[in-house]
C-alpha positions in Angstrom: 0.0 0.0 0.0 2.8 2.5 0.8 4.6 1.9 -2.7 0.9 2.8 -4.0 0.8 5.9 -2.1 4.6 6.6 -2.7 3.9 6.1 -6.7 0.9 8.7 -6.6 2.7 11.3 -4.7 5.9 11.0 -7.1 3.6 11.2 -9.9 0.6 13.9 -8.3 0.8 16.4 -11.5 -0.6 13.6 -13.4 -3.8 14.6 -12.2 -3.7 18.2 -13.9 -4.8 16.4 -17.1 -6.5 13.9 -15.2 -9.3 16.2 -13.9 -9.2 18.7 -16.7 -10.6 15.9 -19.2 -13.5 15.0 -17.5 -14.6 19.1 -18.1 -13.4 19.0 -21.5 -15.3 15.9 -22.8 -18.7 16.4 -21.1 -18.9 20.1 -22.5 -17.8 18.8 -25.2 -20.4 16.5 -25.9 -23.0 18.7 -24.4 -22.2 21.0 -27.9 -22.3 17.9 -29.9 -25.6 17.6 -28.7 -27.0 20.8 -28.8 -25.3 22.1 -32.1 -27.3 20.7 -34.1 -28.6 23.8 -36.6 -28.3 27.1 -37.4 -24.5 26.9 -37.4 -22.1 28.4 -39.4 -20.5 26.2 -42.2 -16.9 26.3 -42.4 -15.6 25.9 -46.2 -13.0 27.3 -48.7 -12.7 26.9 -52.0 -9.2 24.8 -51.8 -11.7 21.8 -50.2 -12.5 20.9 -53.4 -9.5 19.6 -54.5 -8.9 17.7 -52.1 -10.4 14.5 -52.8 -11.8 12.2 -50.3 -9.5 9.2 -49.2 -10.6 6.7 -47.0 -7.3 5.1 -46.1 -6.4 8.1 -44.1 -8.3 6.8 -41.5 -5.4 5.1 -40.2 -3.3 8.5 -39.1 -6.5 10.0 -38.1 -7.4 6.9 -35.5 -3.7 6.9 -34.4 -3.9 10.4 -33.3 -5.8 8.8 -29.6 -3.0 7.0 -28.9 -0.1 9.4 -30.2 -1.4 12.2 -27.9 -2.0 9.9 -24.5 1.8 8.4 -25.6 3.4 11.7 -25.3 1.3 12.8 -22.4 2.5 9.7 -20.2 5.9 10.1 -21.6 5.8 13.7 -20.1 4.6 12.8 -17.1 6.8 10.1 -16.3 10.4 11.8 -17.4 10.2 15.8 -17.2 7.5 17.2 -15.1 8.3 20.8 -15.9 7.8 19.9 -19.6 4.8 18.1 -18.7 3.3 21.0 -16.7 3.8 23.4 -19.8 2.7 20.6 -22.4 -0.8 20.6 -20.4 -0.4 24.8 -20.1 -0.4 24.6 -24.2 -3.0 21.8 -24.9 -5.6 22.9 -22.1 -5.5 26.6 -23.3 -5.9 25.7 -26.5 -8.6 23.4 -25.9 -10.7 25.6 -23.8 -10.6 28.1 -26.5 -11.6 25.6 -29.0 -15.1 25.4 -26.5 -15.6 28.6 -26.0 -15.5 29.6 -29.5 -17.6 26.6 -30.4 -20.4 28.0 -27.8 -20.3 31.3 -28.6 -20.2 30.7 -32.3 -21.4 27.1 -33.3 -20.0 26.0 -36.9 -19.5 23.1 -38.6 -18.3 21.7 -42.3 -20.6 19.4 -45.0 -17.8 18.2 -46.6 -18.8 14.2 -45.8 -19.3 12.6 -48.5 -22.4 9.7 -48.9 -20.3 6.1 -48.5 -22.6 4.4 -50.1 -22.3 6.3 -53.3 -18.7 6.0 -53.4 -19.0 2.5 -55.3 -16.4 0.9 -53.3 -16.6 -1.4 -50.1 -14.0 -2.0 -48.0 -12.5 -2.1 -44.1 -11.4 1.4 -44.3 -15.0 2.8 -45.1 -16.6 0.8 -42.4 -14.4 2.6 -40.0 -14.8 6.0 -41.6 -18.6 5.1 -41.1 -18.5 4.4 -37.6 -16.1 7.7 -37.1 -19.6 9.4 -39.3 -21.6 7.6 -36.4 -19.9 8.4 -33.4 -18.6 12.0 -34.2 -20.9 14.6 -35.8 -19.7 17.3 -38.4 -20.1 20.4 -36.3 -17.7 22.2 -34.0 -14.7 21.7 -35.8 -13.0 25.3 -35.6 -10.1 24.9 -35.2 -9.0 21.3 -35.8 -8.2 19.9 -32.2 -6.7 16.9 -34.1 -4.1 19.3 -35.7 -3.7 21.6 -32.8 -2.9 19.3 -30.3 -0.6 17.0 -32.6 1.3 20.2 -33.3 1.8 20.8 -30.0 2.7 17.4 -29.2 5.2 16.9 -31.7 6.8 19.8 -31.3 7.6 18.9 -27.2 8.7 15.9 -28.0 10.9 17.0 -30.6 12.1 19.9 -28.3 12.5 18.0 -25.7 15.8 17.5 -23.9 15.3 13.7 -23.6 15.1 13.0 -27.1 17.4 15.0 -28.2 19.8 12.0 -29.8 16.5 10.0 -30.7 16.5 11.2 -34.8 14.1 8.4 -35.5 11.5 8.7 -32.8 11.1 12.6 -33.8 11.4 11.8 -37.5 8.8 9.6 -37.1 6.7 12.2 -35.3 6.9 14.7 -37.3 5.9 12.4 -40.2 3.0 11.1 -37.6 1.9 14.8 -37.4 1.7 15.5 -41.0 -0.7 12.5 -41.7 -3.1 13.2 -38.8 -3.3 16.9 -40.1 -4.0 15.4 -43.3 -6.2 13.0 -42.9 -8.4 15.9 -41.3 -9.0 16.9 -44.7 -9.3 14.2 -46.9 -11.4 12.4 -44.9 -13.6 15.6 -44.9 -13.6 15.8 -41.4 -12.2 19.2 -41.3 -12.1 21.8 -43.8 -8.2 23.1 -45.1 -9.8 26.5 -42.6 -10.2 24.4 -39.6 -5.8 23.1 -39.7 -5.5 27.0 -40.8 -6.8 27.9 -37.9 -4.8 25.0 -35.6 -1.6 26.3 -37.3 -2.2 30.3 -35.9 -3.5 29.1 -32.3 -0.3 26.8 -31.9 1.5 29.6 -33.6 0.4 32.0 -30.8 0.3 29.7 -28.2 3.1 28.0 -28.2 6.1 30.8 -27.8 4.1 32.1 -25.0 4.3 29.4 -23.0 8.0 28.3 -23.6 8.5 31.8 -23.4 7.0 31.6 -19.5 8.8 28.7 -18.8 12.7 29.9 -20.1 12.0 33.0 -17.9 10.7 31.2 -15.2 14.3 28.9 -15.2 16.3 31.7 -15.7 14.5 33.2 -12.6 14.9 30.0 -10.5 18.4 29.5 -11.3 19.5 33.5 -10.6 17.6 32.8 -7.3 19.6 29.5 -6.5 22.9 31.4 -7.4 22.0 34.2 -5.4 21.6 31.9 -3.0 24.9 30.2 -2.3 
């Protein structure tokens, strides 16, 4: 019981993501369920070249487990990096619902599966992604703003700093979630423009909180000795 308790106190800033999920996902689908009309439609004219490709499923579905892997990773080697991981996401997350309840929007980009002419495994899980998520609140794409964020604290990061592969392959990761929003017309090219300029503003704000909050630390510790 003690290495339980031990284990949970090492590990206590887990639980800033830990309870902030729980707010995230039942106001989240509390606008799934109430944006139902009279929302705006989110469209540009580059969406029609972009052709709809069901295989893209695969990078889309991995995103789930690519954002909780880089989370634990976090939480478990730097906890400082962690902490402003979860400043980044959670801000940009909470903006994401705000904006979507003060103004509701949405994309009709989906196409109709069963006029494709095709049947396959891919399509069955783009139609259960068709049953489970709706097409509204999509501004910005959360599937590109938090990969973007993601991959670029773990390719930041201190601890994989030697790892060429592991960031390679998450940078290449982060490109095919971003888009797969698109050509699986779950997003519109809009929606990852508007991920791009919230991790664009985001993001140096918060690293640029956290080098100043060292630099403070560490003249303090000096001053110290």
């Amino acid at each position: 019981m003690s290495a339980v308790i031990d284990f949970i106190k090492k590990y206590k800033h887990a639980f800033v993501i830990l309870i902030y999920l729980p707010v995230y996902l039942l106001w989240f689908f509390w606008l799934e369920a109430h944006v139902t009309a009279d929302y705006h439609i989110i469209e540009s004219s580059l969406d029609a070249y972009i052709p709809f490709c069901e295989y893209f499923i695969v990078p889309y579905l991995l995103w789930f487990p690519f954002i909780v892997a880089a989370v634990m990773f976090f939480i478990f080697k730097d906890k400082q990096e962690y902490y402003r991981l979860c400043g980044i996401l959670i801000t940009g997350m909470t903006f994401f619902l705000i904006l979507s309840t003060l103004w509701p929007n949405g994309v009709a980009l989906r196409p109709d599966l069963s006029t494709l002419g095709r049947d396959n495994f891919f399509l069955d899980l783009v139609a259960g992604l068709h049953k489970a998520d709706t097409s509204t609140n999509v501004f910005p794409s959360l599937h590109a703003y938090n990969s973007l964020v993601v991959c670029f604290a773990l390719c930041t990061s201190a601890h994989l700093k030697k790892h060429t592969v592991i960031k390679a392959g998450t940078v290449i990761l982060t490109v095919l979630i971003c888009l797969s929003t698109v050509y699986l017309k779950q997003h519109s090219v809009l929606d990852i423009i508007g991920a791009l300029v919230l991790f664009a503003v985001l993001t140096p704000v918060f690293y640029g909180i956290f080098a100043y909050r060292r630099r403070r630390n560490s003249v303090a510790e000096s001053g110290t000795e």
